[in-house]
N, CA, C and O atoms as a GROMACS GRO file, in nm:
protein
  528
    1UNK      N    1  -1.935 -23.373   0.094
    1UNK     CA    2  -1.911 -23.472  -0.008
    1UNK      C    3  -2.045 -23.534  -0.049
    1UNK      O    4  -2.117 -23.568   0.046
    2UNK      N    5  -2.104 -23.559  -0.203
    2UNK     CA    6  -2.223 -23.599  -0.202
    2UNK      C    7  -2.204 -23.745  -0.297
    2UNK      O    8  -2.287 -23.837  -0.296
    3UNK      N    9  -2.101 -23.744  -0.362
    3UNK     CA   10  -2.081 -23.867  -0.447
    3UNK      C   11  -1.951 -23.959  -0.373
    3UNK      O   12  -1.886 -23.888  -0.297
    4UNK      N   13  -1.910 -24.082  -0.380
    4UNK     CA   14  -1.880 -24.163  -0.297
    4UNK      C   15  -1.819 -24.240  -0.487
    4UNK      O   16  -1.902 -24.259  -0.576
    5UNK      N   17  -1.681 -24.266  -0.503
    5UNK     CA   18  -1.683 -24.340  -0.654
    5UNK      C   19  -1.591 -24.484  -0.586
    5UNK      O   20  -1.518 -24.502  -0.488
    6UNK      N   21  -1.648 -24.579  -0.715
    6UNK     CA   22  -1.616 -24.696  -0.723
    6UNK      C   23  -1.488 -24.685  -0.812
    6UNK      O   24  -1.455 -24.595  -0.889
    7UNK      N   25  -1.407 -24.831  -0.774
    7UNK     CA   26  -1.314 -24.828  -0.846
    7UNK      C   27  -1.372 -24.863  -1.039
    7UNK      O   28  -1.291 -24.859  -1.133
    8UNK      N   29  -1.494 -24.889  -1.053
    8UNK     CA   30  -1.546 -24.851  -1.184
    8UNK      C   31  -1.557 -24.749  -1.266
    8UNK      O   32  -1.557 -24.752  -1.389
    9UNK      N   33  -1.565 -24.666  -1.201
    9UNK     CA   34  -1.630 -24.548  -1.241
    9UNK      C   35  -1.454 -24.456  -1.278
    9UNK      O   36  -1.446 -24.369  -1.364
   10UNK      N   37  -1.333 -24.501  -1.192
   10UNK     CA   38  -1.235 -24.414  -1.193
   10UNK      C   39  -1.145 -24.447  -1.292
   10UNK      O   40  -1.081 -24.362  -1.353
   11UNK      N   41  -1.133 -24.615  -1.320
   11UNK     CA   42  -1.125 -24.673  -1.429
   11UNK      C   43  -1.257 -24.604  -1.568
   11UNK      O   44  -1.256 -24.569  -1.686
   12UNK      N   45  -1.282 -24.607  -1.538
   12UNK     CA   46  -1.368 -24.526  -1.656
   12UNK      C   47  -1.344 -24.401  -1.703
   12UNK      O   48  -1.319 -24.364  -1.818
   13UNK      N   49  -1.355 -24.329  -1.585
   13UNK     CA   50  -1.222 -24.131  -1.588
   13UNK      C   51  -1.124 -24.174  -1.638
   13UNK      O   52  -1.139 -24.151  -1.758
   14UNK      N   53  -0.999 -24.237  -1.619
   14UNK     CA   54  -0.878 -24.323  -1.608
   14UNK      C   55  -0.827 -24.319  -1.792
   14UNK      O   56  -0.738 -24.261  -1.855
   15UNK      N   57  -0.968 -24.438  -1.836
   15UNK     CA   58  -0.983 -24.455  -1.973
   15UNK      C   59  -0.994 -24.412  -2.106
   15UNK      O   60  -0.968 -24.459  -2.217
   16UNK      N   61  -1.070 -24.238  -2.026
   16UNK     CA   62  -1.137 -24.174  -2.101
   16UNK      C   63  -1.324 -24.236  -2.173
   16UNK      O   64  -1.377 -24.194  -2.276
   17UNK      N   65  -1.366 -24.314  -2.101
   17UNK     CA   66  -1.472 -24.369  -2.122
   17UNK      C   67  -1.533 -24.284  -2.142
   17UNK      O   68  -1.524 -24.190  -2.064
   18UNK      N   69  -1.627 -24.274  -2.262
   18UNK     CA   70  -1.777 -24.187  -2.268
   18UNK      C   71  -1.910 -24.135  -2.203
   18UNK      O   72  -1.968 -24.026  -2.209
   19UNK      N   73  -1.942 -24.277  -2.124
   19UNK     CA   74  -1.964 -24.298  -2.041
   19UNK      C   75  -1.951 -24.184  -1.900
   19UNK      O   76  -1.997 -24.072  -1.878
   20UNK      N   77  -1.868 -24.276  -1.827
   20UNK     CA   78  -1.827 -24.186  -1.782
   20UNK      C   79  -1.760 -24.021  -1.756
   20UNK      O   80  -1.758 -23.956  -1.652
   21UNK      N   81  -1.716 -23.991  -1.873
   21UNK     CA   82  -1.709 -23.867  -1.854
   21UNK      C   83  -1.835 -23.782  -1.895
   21UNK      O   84  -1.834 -23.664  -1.860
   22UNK      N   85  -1.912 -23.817  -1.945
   22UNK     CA   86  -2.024 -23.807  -1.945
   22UNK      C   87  -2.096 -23.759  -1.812
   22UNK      O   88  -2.158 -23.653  -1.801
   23UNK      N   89  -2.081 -23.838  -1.729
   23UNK     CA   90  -2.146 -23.772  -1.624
   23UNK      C   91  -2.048 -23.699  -1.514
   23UNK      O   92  -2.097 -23.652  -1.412
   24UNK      N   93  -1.946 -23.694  -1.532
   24UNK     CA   94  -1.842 -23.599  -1.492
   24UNK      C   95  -1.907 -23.478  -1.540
   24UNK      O   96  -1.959 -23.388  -1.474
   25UNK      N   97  -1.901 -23.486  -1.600
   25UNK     CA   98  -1.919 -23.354  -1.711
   25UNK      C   99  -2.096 -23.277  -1.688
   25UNK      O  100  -2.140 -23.163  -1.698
   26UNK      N  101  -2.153 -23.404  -1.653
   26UNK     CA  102  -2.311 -23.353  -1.585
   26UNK      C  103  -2.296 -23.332  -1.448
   26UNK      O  104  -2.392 -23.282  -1.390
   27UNK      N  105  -2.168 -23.368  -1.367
   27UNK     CA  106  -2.223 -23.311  -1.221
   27UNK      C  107  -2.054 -23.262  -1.184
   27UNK      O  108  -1.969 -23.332  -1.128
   28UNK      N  109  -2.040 -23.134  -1.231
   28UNK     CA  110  -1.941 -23.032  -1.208
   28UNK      C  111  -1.887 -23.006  -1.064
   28UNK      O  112  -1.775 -23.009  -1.014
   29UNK      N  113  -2.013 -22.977  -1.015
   29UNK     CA  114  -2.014 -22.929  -0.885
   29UNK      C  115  -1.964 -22.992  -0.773
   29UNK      O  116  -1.911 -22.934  -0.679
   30UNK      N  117  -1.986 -23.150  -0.787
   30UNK     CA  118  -2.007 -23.250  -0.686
   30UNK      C  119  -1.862 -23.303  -0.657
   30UNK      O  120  -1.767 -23.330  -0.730
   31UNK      N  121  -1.888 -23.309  -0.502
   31UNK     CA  122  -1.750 -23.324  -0.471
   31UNK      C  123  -1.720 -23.508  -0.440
   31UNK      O  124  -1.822 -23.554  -0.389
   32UNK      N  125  -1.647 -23.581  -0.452
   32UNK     CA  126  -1.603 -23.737  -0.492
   32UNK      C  127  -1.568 -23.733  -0.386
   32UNK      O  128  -1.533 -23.632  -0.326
   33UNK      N  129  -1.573 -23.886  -0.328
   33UNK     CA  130  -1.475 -23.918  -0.206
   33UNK      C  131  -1.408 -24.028  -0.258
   33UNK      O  132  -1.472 -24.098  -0.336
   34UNK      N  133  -1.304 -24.057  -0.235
   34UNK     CA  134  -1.220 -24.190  -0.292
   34UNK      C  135  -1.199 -24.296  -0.129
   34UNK      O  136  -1.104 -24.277  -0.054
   35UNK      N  137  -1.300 -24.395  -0.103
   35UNK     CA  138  -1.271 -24.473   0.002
   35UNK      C  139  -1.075 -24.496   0.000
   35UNK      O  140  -1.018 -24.432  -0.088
   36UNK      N  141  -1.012 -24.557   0.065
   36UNK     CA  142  -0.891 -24.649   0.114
   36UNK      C  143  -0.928 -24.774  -0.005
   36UNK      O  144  -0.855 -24.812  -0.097
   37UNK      N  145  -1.007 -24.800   0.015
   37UNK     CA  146  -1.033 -24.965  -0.072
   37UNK      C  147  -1.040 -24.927  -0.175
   37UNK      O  148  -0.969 -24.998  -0.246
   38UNK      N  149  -1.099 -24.833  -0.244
   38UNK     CA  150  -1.114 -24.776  -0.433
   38UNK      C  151  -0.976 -24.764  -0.457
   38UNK      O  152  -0.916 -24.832  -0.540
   39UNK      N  153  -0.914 -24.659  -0.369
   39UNK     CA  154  -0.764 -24.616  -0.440
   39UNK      C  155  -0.659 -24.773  -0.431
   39UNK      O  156  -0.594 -24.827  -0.521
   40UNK      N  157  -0.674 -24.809  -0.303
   40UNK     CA  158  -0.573 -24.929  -0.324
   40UNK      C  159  -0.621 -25.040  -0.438
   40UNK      O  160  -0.550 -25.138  -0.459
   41UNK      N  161  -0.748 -25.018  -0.513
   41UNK     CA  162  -0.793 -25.093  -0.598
   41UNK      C  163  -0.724 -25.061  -0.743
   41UNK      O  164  -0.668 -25.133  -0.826
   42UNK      N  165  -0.751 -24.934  -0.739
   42UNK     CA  166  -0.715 -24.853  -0.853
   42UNK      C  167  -0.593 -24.817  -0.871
   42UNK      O  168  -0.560 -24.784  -0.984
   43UNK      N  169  -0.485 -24.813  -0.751
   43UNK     CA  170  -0.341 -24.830  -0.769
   43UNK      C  171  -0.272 -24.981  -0.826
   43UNK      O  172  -0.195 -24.997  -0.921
   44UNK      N  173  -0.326 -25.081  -0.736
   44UNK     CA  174  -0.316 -25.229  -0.797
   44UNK      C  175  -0.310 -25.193  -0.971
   44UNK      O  176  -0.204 -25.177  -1.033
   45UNK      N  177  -0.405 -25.187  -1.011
   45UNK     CA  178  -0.462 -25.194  -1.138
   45UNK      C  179  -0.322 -25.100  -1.221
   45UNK      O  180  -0.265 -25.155  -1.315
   46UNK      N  181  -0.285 -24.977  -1.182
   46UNK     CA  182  -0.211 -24.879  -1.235
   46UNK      C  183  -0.081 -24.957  -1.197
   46UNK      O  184  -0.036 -24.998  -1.304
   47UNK      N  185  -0.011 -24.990  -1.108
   47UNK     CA  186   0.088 -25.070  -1.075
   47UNK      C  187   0.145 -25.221  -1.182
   47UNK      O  188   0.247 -25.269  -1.232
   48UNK      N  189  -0.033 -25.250  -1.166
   48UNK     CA  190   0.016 -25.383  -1.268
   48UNK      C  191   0.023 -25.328  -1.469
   48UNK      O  192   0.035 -25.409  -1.562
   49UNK      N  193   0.012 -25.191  -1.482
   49UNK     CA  194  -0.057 -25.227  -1.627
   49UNK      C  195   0.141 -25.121  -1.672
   49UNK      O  196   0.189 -25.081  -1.778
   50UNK      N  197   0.190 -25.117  -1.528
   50UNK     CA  198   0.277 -24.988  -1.553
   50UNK      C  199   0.287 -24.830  -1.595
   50UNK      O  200   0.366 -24.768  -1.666
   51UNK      N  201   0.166 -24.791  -1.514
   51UNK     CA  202   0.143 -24.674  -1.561
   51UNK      C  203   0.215 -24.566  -1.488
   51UNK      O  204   0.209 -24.596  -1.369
   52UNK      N  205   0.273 -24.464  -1.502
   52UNK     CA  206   0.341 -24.334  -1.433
   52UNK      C  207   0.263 -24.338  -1.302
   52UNK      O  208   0.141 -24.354  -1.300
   53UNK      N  209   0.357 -24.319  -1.163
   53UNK     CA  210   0.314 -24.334  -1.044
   53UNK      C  211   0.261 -24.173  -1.043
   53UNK      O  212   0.158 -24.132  -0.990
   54UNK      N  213   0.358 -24.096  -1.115
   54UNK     CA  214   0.322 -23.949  -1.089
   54UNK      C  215   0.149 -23.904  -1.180
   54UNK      O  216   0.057 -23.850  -1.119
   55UNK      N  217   0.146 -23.925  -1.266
   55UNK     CA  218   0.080 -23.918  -1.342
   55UNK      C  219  -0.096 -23.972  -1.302
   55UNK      O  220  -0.208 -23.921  -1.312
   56UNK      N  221  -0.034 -24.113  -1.252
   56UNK     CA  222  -0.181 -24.202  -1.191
   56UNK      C  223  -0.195 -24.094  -1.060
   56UNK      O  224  -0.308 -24.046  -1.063
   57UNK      N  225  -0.099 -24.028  -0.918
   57UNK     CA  226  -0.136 -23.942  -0.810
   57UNK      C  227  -0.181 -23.807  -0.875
   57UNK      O  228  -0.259 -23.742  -0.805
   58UNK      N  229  -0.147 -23.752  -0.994
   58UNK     CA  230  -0.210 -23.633  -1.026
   58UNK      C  231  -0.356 -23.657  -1.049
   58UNK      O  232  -0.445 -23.582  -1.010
   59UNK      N  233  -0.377 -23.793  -1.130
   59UNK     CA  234  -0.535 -23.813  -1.163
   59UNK      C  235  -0.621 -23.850  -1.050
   59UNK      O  236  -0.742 -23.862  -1.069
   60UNK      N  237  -0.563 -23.871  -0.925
   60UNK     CA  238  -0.648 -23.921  -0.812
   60UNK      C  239  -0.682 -23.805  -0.730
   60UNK      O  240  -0.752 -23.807  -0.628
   61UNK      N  241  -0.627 -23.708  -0.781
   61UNK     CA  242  -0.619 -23.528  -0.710
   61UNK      C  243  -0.792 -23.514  -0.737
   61UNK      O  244  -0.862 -23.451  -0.659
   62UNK      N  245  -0.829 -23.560  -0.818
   62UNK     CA  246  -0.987 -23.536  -0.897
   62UNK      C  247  -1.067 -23.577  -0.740
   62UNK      O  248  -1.134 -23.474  -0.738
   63UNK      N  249  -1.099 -23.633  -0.640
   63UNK     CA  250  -1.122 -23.704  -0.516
   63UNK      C  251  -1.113 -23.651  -0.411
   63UNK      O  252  -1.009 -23.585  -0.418
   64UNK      N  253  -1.174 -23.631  -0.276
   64UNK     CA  254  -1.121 -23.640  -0.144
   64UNK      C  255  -1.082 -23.783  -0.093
   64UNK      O  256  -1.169 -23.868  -0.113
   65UNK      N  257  -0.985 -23.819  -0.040
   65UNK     CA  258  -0.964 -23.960   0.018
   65UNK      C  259  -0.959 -23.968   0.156
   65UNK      O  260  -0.899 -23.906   0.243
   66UNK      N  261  -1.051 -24.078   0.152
   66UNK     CA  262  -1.091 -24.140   0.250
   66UNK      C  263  -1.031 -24.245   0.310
   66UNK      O  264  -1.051 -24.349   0.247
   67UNK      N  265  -0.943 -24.262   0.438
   67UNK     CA  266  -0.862 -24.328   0.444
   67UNK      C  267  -0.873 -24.375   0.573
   67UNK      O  268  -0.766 -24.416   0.617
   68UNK      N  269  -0.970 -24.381   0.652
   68UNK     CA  270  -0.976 -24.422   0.795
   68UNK      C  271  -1.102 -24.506   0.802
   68UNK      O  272  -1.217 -24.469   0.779
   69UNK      N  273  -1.061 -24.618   0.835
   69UNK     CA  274  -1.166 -24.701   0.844
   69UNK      C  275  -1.290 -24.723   1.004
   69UNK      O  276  -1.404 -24.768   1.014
   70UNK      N  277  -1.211 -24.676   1.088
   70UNK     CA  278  -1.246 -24.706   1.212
   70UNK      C  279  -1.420 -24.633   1.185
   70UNK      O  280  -1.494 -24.731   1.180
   71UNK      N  281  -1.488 -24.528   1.170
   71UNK     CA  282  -1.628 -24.507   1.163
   71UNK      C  283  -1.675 -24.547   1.075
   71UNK      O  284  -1.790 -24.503   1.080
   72UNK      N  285  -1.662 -24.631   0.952
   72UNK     CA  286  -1.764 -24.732   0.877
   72UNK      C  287  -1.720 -24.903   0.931
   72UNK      O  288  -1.691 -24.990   0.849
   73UNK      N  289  -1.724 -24.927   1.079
   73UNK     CA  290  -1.708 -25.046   1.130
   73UNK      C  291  -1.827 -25.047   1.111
   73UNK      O  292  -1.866 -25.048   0.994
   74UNK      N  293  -1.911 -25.048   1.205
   74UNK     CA  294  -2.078 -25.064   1.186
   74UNK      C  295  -2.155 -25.088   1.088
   74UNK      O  296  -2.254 -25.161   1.087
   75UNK      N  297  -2.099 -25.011   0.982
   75UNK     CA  298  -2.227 -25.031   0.893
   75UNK      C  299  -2.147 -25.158   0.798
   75UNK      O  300  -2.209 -25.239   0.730
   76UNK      N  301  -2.023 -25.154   0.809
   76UNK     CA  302  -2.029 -25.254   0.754
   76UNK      C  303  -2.014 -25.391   0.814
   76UNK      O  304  -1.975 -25.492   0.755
   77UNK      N  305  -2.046 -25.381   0.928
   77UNK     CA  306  -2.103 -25.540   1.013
   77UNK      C  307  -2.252 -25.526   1.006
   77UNK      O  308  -2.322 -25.615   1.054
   78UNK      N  309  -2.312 -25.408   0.945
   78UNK     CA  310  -2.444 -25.400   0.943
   78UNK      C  311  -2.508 -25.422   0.791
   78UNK      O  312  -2.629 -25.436   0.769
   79UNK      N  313  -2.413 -25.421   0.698
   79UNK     CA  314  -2.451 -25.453   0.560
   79UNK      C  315  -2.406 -25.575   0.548
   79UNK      O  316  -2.474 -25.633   0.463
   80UNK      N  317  -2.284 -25.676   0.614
   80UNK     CA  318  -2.253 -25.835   0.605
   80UNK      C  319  -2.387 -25.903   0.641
   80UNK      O  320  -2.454 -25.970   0.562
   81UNK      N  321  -2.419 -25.876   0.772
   81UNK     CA  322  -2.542 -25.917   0.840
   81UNK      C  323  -2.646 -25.916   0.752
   81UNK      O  324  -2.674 -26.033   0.724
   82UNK      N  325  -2.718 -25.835   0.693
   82UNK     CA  326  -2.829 -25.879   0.628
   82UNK      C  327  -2.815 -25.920   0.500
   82UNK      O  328  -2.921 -25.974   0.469
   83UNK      N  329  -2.732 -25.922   0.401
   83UNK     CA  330  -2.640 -25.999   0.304
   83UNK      C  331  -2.642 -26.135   0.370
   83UNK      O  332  -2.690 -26.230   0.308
   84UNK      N  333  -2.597 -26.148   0.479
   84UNK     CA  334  -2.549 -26.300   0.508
   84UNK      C  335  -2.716 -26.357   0.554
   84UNK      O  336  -2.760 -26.463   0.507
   85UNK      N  337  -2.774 -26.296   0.621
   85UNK     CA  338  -2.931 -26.313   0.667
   85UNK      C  339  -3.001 -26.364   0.468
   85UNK      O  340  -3.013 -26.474   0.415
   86UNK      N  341  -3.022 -26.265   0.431
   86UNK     CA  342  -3.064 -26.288   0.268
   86UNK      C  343  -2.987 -26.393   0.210
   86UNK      O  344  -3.057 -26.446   0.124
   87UNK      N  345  -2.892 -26.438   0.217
   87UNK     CA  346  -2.804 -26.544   0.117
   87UNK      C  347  -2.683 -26.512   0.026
   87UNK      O  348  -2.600 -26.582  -0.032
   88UNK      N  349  -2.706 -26.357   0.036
   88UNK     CA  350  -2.605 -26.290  -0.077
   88UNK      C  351  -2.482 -26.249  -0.008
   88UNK      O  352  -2.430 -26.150  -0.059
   89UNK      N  353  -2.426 -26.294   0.088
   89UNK     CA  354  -2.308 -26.253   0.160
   89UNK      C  355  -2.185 -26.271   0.114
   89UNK      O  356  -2.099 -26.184   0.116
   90UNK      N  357  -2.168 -26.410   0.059
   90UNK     CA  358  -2.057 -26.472  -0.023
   90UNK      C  359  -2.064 -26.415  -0.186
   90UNK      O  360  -1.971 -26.428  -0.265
   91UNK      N  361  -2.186 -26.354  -0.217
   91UNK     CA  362  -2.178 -26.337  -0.394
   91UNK      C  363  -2.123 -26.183  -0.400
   91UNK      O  364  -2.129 -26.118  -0.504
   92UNK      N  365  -2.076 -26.138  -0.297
   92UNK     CA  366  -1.980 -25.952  -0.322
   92UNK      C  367  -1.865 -25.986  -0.208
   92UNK      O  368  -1.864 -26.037  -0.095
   93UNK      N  369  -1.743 -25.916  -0.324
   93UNK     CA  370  -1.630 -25.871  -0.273
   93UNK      C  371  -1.630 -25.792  -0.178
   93UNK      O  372  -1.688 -25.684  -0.170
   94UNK      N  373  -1.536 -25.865  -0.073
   94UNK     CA  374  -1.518 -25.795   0.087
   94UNK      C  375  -1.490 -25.607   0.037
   94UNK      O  376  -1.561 -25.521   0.088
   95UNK      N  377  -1.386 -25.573  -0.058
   95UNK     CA  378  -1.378 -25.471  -0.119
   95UNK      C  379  -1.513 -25.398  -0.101
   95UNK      O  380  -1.544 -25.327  -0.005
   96UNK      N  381  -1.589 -25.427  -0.210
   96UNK     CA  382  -1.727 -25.362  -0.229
   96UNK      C  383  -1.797 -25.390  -0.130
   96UNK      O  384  -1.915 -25.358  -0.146
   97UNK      N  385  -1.768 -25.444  -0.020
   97UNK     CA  386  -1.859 -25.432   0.108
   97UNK      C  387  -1.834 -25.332   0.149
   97UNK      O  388  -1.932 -25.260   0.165
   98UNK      N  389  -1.709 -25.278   0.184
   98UNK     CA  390  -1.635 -25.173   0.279
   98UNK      C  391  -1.659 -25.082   0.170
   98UNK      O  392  -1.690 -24.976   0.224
   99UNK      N  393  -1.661 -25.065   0.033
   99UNK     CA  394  -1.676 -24.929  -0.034
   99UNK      C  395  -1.834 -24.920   0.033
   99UNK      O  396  -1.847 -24.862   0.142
  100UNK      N  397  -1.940 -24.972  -0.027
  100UNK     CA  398  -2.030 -24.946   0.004
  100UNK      C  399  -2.110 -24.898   0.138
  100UNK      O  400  -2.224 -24.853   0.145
  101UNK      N  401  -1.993 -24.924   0.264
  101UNK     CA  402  -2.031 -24.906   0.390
  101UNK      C  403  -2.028 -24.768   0.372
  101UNK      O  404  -2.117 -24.687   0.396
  102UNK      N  405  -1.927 -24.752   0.331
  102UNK     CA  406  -1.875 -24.609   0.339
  102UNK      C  407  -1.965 -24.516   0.293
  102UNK      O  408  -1.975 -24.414   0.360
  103UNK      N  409  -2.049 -24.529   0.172
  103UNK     CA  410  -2.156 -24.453   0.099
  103UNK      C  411  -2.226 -24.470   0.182
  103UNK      O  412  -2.234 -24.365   0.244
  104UNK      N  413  -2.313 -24.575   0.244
  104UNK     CA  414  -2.383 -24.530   0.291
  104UNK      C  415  -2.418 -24.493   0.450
  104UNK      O  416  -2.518 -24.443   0.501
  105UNK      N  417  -2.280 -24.543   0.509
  105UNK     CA  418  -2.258 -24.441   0.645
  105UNK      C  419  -2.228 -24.295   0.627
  105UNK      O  420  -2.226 -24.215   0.720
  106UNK      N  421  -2.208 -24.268   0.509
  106UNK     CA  422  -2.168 -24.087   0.466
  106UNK      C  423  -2.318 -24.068   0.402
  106UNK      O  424  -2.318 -23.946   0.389
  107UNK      N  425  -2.403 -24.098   0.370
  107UNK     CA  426  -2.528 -24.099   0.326
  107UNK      C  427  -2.476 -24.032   0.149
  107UNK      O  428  -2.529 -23.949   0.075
  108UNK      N  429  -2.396 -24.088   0.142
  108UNK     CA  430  -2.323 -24.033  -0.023
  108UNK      C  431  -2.389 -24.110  -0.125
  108UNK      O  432  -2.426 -24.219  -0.081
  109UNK      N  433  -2.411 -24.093  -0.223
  109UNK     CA  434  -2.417 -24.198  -0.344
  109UNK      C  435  -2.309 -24.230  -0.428
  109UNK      O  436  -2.210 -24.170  -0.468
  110UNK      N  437  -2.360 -24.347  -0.442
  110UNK     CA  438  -2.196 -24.466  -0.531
  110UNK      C  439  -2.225 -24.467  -0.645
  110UNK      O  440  -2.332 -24.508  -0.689
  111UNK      N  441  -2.123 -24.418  -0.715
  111UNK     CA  442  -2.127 -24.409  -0.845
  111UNK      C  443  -2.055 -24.529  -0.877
  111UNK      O  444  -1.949 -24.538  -0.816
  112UNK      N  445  -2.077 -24.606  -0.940
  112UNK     CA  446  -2.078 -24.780  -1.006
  112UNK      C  447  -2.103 -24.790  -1.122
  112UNK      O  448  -2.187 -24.711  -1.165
  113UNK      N  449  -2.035 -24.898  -1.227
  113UNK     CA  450  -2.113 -24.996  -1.296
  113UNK      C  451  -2.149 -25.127  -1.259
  113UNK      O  452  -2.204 -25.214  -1.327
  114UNK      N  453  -2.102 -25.130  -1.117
  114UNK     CA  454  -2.142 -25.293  -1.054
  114UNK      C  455  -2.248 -25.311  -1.010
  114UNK      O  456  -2.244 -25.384  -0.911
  115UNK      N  457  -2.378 -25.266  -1.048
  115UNK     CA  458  -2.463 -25.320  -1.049
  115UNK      C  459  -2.523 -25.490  -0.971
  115UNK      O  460  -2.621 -25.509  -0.899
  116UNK      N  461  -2.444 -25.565  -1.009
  116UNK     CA  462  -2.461 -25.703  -0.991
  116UNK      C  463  -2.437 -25.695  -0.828
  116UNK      O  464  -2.526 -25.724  -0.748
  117UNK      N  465  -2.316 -25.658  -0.791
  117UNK     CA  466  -2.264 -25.665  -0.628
  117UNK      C  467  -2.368 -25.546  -0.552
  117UNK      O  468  -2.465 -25.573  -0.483
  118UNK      N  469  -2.316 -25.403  -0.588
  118UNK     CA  470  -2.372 -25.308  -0.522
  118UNK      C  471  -2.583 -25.326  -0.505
  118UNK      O  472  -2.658 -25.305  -0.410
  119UNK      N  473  -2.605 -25.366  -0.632
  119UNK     CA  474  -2.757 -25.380  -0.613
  119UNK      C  475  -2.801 -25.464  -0.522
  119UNK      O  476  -2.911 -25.428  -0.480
  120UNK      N  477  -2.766 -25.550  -0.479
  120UNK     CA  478  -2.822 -25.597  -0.365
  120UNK      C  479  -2.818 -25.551  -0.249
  120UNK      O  480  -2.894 -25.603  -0.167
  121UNK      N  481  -2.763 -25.482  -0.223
  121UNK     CA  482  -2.735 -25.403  -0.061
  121UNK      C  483  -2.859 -25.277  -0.072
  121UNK      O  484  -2.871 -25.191  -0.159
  122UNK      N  485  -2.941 -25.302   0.046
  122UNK     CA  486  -3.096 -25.226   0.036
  122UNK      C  487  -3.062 -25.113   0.105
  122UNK      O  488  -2.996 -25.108   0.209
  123UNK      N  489  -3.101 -25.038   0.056
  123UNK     CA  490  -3.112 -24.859   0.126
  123UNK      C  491  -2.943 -24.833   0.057
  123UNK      O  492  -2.877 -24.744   0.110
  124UNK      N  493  -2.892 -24.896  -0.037
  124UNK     CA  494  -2.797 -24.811  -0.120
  124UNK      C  495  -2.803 -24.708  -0.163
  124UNK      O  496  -2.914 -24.726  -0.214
  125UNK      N  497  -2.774 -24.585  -0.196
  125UNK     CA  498  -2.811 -24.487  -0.309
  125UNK      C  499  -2.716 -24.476  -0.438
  125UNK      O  500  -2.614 -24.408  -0.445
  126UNK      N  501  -2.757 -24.536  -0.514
  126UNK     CA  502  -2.646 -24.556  -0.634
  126UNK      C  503  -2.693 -24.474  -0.760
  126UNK      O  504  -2.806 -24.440  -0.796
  127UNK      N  505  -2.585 -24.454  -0.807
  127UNK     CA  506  -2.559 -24.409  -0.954
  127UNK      C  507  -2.528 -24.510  -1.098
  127UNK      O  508  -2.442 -24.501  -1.186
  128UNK      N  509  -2.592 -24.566  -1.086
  128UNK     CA  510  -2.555 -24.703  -1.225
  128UNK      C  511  -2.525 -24.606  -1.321
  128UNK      O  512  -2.608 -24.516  -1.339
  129UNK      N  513  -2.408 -24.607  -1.394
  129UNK     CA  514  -2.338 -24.559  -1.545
  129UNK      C  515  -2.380 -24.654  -1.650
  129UNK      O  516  -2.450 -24.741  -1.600
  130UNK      N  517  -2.372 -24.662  -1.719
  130UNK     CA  518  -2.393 -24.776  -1.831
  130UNK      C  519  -2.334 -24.696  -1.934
  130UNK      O  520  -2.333 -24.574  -1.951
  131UNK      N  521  -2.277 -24.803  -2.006
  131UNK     CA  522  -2.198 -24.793  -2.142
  131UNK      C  523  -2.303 -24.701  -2.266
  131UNK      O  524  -2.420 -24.735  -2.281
  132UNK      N  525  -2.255 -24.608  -2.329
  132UNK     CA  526  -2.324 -24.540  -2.425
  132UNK      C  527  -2.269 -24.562  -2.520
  132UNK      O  528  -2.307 -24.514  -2.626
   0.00000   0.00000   0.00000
């Protein structure tokens, strides 16, 4: 697995964003992991807007899922810690803590537009999308 996606980025697939498929479309090859926390993010979202349950599980087929939390304990008592050491502990969602553990205990890169949360966490390897 070399890419690791945010619930941004799937909302963006989801949308049909330009953007984003955009770089779908530049990295063919690469295989996605969908953390536990993205999909239950991205089901919320599909749940509340009423979208086909069948329809939203065919589009999540695009992913490997990741659904066991017990081996990104560490890193993510190891990414709170220096967040909370720096000051920025309280300014990111517990969510995007645990996605991000996950990238980078899998040494994966996160494909994001959250910028604001994910950029502060040091030794990230991210993918920033931006709107075209």
């Amino acid at each position: 697995m070399e890419l690791i996606a945010d619930t941004t980025f799937l909302v963006g697939l989801w949308r049909r964003q330009p953007w984003a498929i955009a770089f779908a479309a530049a990295n063919p090859g690469k295989s996605i992991g969908l953390p536990w926390v993205v999909l239950g993010e991205f089901w919320h979202g599909a749940v509340n807007a009423g979208h086909d349950r069948e329809r939203v599980a065919k589009f999540l087929e695009i992913g490997i899922p990741i659904m066991e939390a017990g081996s990104f304990i560490d890193s993510y008592a190891t990414i709170c810690s220096a967040l909370q050491q720096g000051g920025d502990y309280r300014q990111i969602g517990r969510n995007d803590l645990w996605i991000a553990a996950v990238a980078a205990n899998l040494g994966c890169v996160l494909v994001t537009k959250n910028i604001r949360h994910f950029g502060k966490i040091e030794g990230l390897r991210l993918e920033i999308l931006e709107k075209q």
